[in-house]
Structure formats: C-alpha cells, structure tokens
C-alpha positions as CSV (number, residue, x, y, z in Angstrom):
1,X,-7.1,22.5,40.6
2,X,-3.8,21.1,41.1
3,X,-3.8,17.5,39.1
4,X,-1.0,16.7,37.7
5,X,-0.8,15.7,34.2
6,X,1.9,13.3,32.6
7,X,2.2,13.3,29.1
8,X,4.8,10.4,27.6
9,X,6.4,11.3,24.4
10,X,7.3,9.0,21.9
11,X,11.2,9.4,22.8
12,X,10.3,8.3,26.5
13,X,10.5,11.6,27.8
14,X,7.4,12.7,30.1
15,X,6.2,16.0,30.3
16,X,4.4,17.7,33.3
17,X,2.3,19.8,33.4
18,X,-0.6,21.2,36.5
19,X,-3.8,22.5,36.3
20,X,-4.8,25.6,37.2
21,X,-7.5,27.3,39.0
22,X,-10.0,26.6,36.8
23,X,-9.2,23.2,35.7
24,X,-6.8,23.9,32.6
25,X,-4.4,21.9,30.9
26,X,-2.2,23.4,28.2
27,X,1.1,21.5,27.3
28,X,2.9,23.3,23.9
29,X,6.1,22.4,21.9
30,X,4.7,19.1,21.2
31,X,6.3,16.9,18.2
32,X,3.5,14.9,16.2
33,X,2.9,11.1,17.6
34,X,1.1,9.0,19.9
35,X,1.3,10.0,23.6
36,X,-0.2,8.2,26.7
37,X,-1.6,10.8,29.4
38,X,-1.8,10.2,32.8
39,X,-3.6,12.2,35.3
40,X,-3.5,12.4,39.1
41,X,-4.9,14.7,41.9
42,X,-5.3,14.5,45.7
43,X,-8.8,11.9,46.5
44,X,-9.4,11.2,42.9
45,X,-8.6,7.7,41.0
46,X,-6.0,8.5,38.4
47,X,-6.9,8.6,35.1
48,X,-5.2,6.9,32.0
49,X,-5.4,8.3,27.8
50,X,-3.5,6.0,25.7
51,X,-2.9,6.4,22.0
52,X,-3.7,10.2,22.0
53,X,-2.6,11.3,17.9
54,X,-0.9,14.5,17.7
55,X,-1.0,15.8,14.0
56,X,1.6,18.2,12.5
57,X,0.1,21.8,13.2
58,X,-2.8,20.2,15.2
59,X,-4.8,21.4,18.2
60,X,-6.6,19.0,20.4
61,X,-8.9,19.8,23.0
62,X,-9.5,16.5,25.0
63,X,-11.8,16.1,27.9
64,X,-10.5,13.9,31.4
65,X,-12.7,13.4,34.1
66,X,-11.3,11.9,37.6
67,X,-13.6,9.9,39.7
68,X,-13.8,8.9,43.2
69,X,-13.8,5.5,44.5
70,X,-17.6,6.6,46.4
71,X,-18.8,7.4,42.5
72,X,-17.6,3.8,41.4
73,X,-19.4,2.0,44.0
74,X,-22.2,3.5,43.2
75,X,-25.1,1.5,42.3
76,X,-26.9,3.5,40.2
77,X,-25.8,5.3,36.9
78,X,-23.6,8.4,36.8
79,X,-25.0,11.5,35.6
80,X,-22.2,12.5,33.5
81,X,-20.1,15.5,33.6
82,X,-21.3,18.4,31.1
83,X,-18.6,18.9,28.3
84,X,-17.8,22.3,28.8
85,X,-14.9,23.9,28.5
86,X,-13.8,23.5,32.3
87,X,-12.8,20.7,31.2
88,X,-10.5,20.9,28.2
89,X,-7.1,20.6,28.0
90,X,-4.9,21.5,24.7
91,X,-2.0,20.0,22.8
92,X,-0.1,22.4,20.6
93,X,2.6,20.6,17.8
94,X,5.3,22.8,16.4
95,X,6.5,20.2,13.7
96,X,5.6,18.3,10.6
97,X,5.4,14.7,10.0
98,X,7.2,13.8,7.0
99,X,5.7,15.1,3.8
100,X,7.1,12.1,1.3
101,X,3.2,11.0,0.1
102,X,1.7,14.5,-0.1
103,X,-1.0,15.0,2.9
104,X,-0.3,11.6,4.1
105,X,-0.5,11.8,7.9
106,X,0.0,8.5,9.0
107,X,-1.4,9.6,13.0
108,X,-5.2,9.1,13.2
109,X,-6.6,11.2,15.8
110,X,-8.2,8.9,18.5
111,X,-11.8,10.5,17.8
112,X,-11.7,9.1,14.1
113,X,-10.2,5.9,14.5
114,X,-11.9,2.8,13.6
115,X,-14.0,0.7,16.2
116,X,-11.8,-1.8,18.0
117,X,-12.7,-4.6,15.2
118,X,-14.3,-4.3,11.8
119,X,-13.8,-6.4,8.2
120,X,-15.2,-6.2,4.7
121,X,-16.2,-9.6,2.6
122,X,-16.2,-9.1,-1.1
123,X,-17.1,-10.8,-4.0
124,X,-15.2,-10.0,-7.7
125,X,-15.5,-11.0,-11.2
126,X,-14.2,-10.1,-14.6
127,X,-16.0,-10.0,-18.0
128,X,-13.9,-12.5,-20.2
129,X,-12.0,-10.7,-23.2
130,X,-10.0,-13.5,-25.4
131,X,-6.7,-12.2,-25.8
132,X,-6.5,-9.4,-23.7
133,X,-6.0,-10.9,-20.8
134,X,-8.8,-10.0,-18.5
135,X,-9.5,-12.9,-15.9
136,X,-13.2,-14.0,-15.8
137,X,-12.9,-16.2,-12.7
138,X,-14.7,-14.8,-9.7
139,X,-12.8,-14.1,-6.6
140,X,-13.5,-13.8,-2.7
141,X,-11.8,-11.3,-0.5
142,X,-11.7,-11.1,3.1
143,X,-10.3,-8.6,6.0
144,X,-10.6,-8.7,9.8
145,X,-9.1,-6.2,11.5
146,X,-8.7,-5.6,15.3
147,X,-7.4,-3.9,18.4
148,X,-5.7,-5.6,21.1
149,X,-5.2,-4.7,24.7
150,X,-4.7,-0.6,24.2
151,X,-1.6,-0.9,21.9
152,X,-2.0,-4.1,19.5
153,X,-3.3,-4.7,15.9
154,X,-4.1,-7.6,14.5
155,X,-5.3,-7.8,10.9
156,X,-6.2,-11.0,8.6
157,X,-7.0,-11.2,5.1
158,X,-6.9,-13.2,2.1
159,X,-8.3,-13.7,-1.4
160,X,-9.5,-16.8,-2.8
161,X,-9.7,-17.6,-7.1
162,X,-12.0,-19.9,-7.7
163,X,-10.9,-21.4,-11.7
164,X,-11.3,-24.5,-13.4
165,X,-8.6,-26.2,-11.4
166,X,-8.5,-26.5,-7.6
167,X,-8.7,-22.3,-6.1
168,X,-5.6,-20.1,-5.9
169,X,-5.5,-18.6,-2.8
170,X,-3.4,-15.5,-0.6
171,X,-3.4,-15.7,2.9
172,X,-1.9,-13.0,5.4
173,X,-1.7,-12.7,8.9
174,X,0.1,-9.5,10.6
175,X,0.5,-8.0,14.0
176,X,1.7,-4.2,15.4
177,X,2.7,-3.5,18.6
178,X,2.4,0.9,19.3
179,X,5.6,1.4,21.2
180,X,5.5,4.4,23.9
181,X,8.4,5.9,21.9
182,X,6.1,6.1,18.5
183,X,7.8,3.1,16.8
184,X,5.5,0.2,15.3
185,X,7.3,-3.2,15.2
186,X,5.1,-5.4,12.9
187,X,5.6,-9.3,12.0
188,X,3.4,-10.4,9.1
189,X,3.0,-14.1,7.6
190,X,1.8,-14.7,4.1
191,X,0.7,-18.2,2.8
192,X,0.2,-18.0,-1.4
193,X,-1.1,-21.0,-3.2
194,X,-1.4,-20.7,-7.4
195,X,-3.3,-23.8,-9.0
196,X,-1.4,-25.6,-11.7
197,X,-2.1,-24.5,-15.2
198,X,-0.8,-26.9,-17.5
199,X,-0.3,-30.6,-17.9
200,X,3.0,-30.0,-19.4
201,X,4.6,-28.7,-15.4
202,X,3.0,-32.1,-14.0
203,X,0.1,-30.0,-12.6
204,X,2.5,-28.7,-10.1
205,X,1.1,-25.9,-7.6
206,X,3.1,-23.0,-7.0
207,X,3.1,-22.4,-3.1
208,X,5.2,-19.8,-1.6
209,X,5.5,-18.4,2.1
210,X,6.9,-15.4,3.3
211,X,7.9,-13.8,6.7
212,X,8.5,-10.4,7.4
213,X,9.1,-7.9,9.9
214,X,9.5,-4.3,9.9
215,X,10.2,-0.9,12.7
216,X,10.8,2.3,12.7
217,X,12.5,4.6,14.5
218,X,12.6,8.3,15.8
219,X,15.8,10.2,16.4
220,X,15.1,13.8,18.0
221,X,12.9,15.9,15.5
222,X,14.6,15.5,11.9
223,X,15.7,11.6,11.6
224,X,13.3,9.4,10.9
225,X,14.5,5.4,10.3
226,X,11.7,2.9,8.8
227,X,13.7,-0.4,8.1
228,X,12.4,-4.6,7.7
229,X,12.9,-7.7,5.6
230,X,11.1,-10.5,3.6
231,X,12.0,-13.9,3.9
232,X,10.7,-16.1,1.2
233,X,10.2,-19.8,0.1
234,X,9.1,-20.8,-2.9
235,X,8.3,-24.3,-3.8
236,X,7.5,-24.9,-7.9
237,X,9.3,-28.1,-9.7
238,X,11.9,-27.1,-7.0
239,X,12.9,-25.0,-3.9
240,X,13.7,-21.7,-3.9
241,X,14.3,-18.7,-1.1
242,X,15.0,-15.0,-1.8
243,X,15.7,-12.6,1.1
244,X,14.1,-9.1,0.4
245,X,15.7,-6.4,2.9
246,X,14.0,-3.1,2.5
247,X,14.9,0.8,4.7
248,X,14.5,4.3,4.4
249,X,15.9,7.0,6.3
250,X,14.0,10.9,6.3
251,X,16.0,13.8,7.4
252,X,13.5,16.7,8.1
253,X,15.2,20.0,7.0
254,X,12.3,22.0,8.4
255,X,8.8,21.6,9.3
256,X,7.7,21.4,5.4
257,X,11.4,20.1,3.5
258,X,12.3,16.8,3.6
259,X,15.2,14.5,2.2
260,X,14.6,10.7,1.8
261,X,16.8,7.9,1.1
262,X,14.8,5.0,-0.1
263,X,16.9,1.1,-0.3
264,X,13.6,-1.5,-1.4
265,X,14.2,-5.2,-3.3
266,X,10.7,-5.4,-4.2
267,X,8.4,-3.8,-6.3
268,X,5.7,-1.4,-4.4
269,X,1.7,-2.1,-4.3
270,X,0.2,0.2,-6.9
271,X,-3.6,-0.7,-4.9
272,X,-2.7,0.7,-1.5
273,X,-4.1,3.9,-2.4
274,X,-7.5,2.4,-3.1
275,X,-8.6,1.1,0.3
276,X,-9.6,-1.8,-1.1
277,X,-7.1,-5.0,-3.0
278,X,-9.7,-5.9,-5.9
279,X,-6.9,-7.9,-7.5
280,X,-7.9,-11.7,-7.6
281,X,-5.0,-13.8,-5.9
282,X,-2.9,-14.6,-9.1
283,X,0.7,-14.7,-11.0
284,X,0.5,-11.5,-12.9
285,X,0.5,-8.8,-9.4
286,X,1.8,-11.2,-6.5
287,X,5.0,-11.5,-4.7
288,X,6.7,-13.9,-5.5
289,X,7.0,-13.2,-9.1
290,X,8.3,-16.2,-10.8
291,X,9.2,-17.4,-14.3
292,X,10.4,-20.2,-16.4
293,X,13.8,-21.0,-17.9
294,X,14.1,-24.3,-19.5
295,X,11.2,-26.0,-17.0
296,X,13.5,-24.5,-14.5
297,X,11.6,-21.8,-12.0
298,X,13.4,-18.1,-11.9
299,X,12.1,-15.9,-8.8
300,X,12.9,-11.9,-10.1
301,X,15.3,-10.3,-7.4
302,X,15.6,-6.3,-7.4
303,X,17.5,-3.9,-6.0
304,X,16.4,-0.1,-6.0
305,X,18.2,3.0,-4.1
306,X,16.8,6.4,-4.5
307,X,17.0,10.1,-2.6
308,X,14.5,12.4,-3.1
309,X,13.7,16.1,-1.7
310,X,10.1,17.0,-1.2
311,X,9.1,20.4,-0.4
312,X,5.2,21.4,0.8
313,X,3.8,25.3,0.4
314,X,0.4,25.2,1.8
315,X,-1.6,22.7,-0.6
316,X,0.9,21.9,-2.9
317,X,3.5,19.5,-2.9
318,X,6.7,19.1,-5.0
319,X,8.9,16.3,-5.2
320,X,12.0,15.7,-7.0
321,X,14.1,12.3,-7.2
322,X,16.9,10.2,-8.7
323,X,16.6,6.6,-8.7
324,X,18.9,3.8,-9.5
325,X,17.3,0.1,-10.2
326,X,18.9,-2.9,-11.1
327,X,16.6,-6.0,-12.1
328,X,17.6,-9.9,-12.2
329,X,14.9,-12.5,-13.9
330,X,12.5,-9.9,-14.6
331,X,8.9,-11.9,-14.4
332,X,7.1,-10.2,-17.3
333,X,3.8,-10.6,-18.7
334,X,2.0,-11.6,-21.7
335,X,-1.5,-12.4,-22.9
336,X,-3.0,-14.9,-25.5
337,X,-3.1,-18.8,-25.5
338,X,0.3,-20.5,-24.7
339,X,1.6,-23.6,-23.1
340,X,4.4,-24.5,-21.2
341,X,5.7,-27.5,-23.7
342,X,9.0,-25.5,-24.1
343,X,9.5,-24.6,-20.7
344,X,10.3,-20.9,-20.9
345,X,6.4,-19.6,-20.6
346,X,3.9,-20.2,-17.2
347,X,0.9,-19.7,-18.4
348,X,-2.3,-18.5,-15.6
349,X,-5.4,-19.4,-16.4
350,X,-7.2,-17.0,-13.2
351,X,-6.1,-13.8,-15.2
352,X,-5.7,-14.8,-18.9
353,X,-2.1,-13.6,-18.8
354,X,1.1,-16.0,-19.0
355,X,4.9,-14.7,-17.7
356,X,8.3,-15.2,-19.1
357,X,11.7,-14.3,-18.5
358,X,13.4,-11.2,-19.5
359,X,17.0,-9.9,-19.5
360,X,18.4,-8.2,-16.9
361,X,17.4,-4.3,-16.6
362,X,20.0,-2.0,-15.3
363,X,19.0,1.5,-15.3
364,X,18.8,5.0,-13.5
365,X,16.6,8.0,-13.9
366,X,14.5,10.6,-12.6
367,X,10.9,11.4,-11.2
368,X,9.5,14.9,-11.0
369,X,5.9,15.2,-9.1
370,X,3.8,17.7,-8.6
371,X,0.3,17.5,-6.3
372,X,-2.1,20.0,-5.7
373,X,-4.9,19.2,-2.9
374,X,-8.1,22.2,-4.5
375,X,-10.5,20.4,-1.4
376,X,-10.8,18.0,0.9
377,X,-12.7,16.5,-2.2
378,X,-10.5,16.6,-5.2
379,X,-6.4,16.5,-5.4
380,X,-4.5,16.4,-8.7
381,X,-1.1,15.2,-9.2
382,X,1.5,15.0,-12.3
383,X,4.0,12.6,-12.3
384,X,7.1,12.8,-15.1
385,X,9.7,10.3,-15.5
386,X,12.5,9.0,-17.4
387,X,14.6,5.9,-17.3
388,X,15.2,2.7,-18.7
389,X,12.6,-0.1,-20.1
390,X,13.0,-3.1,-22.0
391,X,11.4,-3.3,-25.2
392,X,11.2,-5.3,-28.1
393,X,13.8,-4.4,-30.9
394,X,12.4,-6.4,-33.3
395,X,8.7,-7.4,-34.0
396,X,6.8,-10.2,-35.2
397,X,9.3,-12.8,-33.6
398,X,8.6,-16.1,-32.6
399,X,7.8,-16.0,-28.9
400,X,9.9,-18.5,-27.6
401,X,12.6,-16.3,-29.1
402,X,11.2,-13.0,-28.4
403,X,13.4,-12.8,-24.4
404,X,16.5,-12.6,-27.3
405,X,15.7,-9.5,-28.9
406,X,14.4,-7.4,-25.6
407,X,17.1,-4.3,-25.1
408,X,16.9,-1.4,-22.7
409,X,16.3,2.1,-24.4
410,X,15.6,5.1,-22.8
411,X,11.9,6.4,-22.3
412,X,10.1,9.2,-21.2
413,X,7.0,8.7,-18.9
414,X,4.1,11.5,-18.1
415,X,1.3,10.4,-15.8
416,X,-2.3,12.3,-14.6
417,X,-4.2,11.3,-12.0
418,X,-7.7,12.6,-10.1
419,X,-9.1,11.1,-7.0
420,X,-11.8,12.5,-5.1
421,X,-14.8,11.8,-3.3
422,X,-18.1,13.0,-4.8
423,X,-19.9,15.0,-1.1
424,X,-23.3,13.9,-1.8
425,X,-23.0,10.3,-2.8
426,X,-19.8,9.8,-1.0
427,X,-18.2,8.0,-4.2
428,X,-14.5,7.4,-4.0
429,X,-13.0,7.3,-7.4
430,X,-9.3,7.5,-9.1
431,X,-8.7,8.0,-12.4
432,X,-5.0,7.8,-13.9
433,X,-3.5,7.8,-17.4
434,X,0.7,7.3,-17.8
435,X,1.9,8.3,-21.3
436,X,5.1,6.7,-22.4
437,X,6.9,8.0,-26.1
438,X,7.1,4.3,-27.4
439,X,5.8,0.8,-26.6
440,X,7.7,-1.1,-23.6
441,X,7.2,-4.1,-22.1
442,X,8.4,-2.3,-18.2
443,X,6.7,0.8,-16.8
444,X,9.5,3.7,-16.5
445,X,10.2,3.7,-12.7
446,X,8.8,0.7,-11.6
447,X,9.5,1.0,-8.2
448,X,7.6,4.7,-7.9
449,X,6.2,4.9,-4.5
450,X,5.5,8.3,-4.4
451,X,2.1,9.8,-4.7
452,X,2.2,10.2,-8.4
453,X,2.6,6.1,-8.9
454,X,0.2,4.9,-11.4
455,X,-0.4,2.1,-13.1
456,X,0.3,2.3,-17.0
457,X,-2.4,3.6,-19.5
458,X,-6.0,4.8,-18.8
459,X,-6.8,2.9,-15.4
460,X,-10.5,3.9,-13.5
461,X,-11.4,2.7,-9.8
462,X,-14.6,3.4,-8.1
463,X,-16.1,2.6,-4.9
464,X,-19.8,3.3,-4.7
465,X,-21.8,2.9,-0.9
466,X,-25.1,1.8,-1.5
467,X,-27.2,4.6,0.7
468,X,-30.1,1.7,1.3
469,X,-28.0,0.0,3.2
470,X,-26.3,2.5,5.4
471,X,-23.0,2.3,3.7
472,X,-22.0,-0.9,4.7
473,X,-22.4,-2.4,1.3
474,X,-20.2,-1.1,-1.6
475,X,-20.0,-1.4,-5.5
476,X,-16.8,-1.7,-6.9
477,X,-15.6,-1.5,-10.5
478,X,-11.8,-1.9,-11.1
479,X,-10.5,-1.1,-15.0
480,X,-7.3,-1.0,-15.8
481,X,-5.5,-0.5,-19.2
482,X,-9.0,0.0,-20.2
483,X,-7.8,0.7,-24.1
484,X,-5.7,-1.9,-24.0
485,X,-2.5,-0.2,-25.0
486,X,1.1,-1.4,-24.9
487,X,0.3,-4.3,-26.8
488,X,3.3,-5.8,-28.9
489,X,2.2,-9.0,-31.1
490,X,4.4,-11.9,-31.2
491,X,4.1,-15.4,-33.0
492,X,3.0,-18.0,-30.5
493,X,3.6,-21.5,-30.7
494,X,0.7,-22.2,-32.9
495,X,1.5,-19.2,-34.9
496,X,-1.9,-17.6,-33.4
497,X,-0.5,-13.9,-32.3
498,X,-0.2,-13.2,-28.4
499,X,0.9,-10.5,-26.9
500,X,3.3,-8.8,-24.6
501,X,2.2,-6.1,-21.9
502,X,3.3,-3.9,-19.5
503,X,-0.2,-3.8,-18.6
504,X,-2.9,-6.2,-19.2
505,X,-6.7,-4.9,-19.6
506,X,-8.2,-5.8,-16.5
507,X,-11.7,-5.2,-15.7
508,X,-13.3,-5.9,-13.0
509,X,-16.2,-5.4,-10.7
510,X,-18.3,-6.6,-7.8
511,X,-19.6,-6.3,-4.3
512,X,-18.2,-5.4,-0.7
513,X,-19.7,-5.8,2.7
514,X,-18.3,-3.7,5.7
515,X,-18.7,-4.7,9.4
C-alpha cells in the first residue's frame, strides 16, 4: 500500500500513479510505446521495468515485487512470491499505432521478445537452369543478433557466394539505441564485394560501402516522423558515390485512419517479409545497382514521393495511394550468355543474369490494396496498380542495341498473395502471383512498400522446422518467377537468343540453423 509508481512515456512525460490498499496499480490513457517503470515504497529497494511494450488497444497485467535489503543478503534462496493477482498492475492504451503495413505492430511485448542474443547460419543452393537465369552457386548466410545494456541492439550479418572466381560477399553491421521518448536512432555499415566476371573489365571487383543512419520521431498522438540517409561508395573501373536520403511523415486522423507521405531514393526489400534473406550476395537484388555504358560504370539514382490513406475496420485493411517516381540509369536485368567486349553489359556469373542500362523512366500512378487477416493463421491481400514501365517496342533486336528501342507505356498490374502458417507443423509459407496486361522489362510500382508488394509472376517461399530437432533447424525453398514469365528474346552477340526480365526464375533451397 502506498508505492509509488513512475511510468516514463515516450514524450518524457512521467506519470504517477499509487497503490492502493490491496496492492493495485492501474494507469489508463496510455499511447502505444515503450515505457520504463519505476517503483518506490517506504523500506523497500526500488524497483526498475524498462522496455515495457504497450500495443494499440492492449492490456497488460505486469507483476513487480519490492525487496528488502535483509532478503538480498540473504544466503539462502528466496522462496518466490506467488503470482496472484495482489500483485498485478494494468496498462490501458486508448490509441493506434499507425496502420500503413496492415497488422504490423512494430512494439513487441517484453514477454515475447527474443532472448538477449540469438543468430541463424544457413546454407543455399540453386538447381542450374541454362538460360533462365537461376544461380547454382551455393551460398552461406549468417545473423547475430543481440541486446546491449537494457536499451541497445546490435545485429551482424552477411552472406557469402562461393563461384568459380574468388566469393562475393555482403557484410552489415548495425546498431539501435531505444530512446525514453520511443525514438530509435540506428547507424548501420555495409561492406559488399562482387567477384569479377569477365576478362574483358580486367577482372575488376566491384566493392561498394555504404553508411547509414536513420530516427524517428513522435509528435503528440497523430505525427509520426521516420527520416535517414545512405551514403555510398562505389569503386568499379572507377569511383563513384550516390547520397540516398529517405523520410516519411504519418498524420493519424484517428485511432484506425491514417495519411502517409512517403519521400525514398531507393528501391524497397521485397524479402523483409520472409524472416529470412535467402538471396545469395549478388548484382541482380543488391544496393548498389550498377551498370555499364561504354566500359564506363552507371550507379541507378531514384527518386519516389507518394501519399497514401489507409483505413482499418476490424480485420480488414484498405489502402489507397498515388505515387510519383522518377528513375536515372535504371540497372536492369537479363539472362543468357553475354560478355562485356562492348562495354554496355556486366555479366554475373553467381546468379546467371547480366545488367544493362536503360533509359530514364519518368512516371506516376496509383496503388489500391486490400488485406483481410481470416486467423491468426492465414491473411489475404490484393494489390492493383497502374503506372509506367519500360518495355521493348520492338523485338528480336540485337542486344547491344535493344537500350534504343525501350519506351515507357502505361500498364496495369494485379497481384494475390497468401501467407500463413500451417498450426500443426508450424510451416510458414507465402505465395504471390502479379499479373501485368503486357510483357515489361520494370514491375509497375517498383517502389511498393505496402503490404501488397510482391515480386513479379508466380513466386512460392517456405520455411519448414524440422520437429526432430526442436525447431532450431529449418528447410527453406525459395522460387521465384517459377514459370519463367516476362521473358523478351533478344539477339546476343553471338546471335544465341538471351533474354530480358523483370524477373528472373530463381530457385532455391537449403538449410537454416537457429541459436
């Protein structure tokens, strides 16, 4: 009776609150963050709860026990305190987080957050497919993740190609600091390394590093402020450095409405829904993407704005948008046998593909999406676009004149997608298709970040725990483009036909261990 509890918000403000006869704590009106409690009381040590998560609509009942400097100099062990409801104390949230990615709750109640350090090590090979592009080289992946002091994240990881030449290689490093106010300043380093491919570039390496930092920020209950940058250098038969500032800004017309403005220069990760980067560390889907014009290296530079409303009525989630994108040296992608003897193609050996330089695409459009969550086991989502693309207005050119004849016509894109986890194996799978109403060589609304993004074409991901060994070991199988659509055939320089994508067939597969 009588402690007093502190509760710190995330905009520095401290709530207090007191117990009452019986040991109660209730504190209501809370928004949805991470608070620090503190308790005190009269002959009792005071008591510390950091990184408490507060979820929009959530109740928590959270247990505190104060002890006495006698009971910590004991010698023997504590008989611990019965968890009953004396000793429960409830947070009550009267707001939503934003509702941008449908059911995306970015705070983890404390309970179900992951141990203080934990990692996976996988192993990942492709079946070779000549002329569809599908890398056979086997890859090793690596994460390490963990907690620092009560408020720090460190995370490493990296995936190593191992090839014919000497192993491609990604590298990242990144650190997040949980501010008291809710923000999460992170700093991130990236070290890339792409073996040489062809005599004809002098067996030069392409080796890039990249430095970024990103924050957000809170302002009262309906302003929300996520903003960073990229700094990048790229050194390939030259120097080059592109600057990639990225921000958004959420205004939060009520608890399930939301506006977004989106500014990004680079395009978004399709595999962050997956839990898992099965993509082996090459040229065809890593920053920085880079081309060849006349043996002279071309790093694509973007710029995308969009706004978008999204509106959430119990399971289901709406979104509508208009988007505006503007793209400089697009790095796009082909498949088949090539060399670089005329210095527009950079050919990659670790996935089969080779990329060239397109025209510039200026175009706008819109996105309609439309989620339904049926279970905590099944969610559906339609995606509907339509905007620019480049395409080839002409077929059957010679390749190293195809770039002349790409134009940008106007498409219309339709997309499906299932993920789910099946209850009694506990298999996580996605399965996607994206419809387009004529071939391109761009998706429609490459920069889609919502939750209806997709890759192009039929695309399958599963991740399998093997029960024998507790879940810690996982099969994974990784298809994409599995009916190798989108394929537009062009003469190459030995007037054998290759082909240009959107999407090259990828498939994949292997093994991950979880510690």
């Amino acid at each position: 009776m009588g402690a007093v509890v502190q509760i710190l918000g995330v905009t520095h403000r401290t709530f207090t609150v007191f117990t009452d006869e019986s040991g109660f704590y209730t504190a209501s009106g809370l928004l949805p963050g991470l608070y620090s409690l503190k308790v005190t009381a009269p002959s009792f040590l005071p008591a510390l709860r950091e990184k408490v998560g507060l979820r929009p609509g959530a109740t928590l009942n959270i247990n505190i026990t104060l002890g006495t400097l006698l009971g910590i100099m004991q010698l023997g062990p504590v008989r611990p305190v019965p968890d009953d409801d004396d000793w429960k104390w409830t947070l009550r949230s009267v707001a939503n987080r934003p509702i941008l990615r449908v059911f995306d709750d970015s705070v983890i109640p404390a309970e179900k957050r992951a141990p203080e350090m934990h990692g996976s090590v996988s192993f990942v090979a492709g079946a070779a497919a000549a002329g569809y592009g599908t890398g056979s080289d086997m890859s090793t992946g690596f994460t390490l993740e963990r907690s620092i002091f009560s408020d720090g994240h460190l995370a490493f990881s990296g995936n190593v190609g191992y090839g014919p030449t000497l192993p491609a290689a990604v590298v990242r490093a990144r650190y997040s600091h949980q501010m008291l106010n809710g923000s999460t300043p992170t700093i991130g380093l990236t070290v890339r390394r792409f073996a040489p491919s062809d005599t004809n570039l002098h067996n030069a390496a392409l080796q890039a590093i990249s430095l970024s930092a990103t924050d957000d920020l809170t302002l009262g209950d309906i302003l929300e402020l996520k903003f960073g940058s990229e700094l990048q250098t790229i050194q390939f038969l030259g120097q080059l450095n592109a600057f990639r500032p990225h921000g958004s800004a959420d205004l939060h017309l009520s608890p399930n409405t939301v506006v977004e403005y989106q500014y990004a220069t680079s395009r978004p990760d399709l595999r962050s829904e997956k839990g898992f980067d099965s993509a082996p560390a090459d040229l065809s889907e890593s920053d920085p993407r880079v081309s060849l014009t006349a043996f002279a290296p071309r790093v694509e530079r973007a710029q995308h704005q969009e706004i978008s409303a999204s509106h959430r009525t119990g399971n289901t989630n709406f979104q509508v948008a208009y988007f505006s994108d503007r793209l400089v040296n697009p790095a796009l992608t082909g498949t088949g046998e090539v060399s670089a003897s005329g210095g527009s193609l950079l050919p990659d050996i670790s996935s089969g593909t080779f990329s060239y330089t397109g025209p510039a695409l200026d175009t706008n459009g819109f996105r309609v999406v439309l989620q339904r969550k049926f279970s905590s086991d099944l969610t559906a989502t339609l995606d509907y676009a339509f905007g620019g693309t480049l395409e080839l207005s002409r077929p059957d050119v010679p390749l190293e004149s195809a770039p002349q004849w790409l134009s940008t016509q106007r498409r219309h894109a339709l997309a499906a997608k299932l993920s789910g986890t099946v209850a009694r194996t506990h298999t996580r799978w996605i399965a996607s298709y994206r419809w387009m109403n004529g071939p391109s060589l761009t998706p429609v609304d490459m920069f889609n970040a919502s939750a209806g993004q997709s890759d192009p074409h039929l695309n399958v991901f599963i991740r399998q725990p093997i029960p024998c060994l507790g879940g810690r070991m996982e099969a994974l199988v990784d298809i994409r483009n599995l009916l190798a659509q989108g394929y537009v055939p062009v003469l190459g320089n030995d007037c054998q036909t290759v082909y240009l994508v959107d999407s090259a067939r990828s498939i994949r597969g292997g093994f991950a261990f979880n510690f």
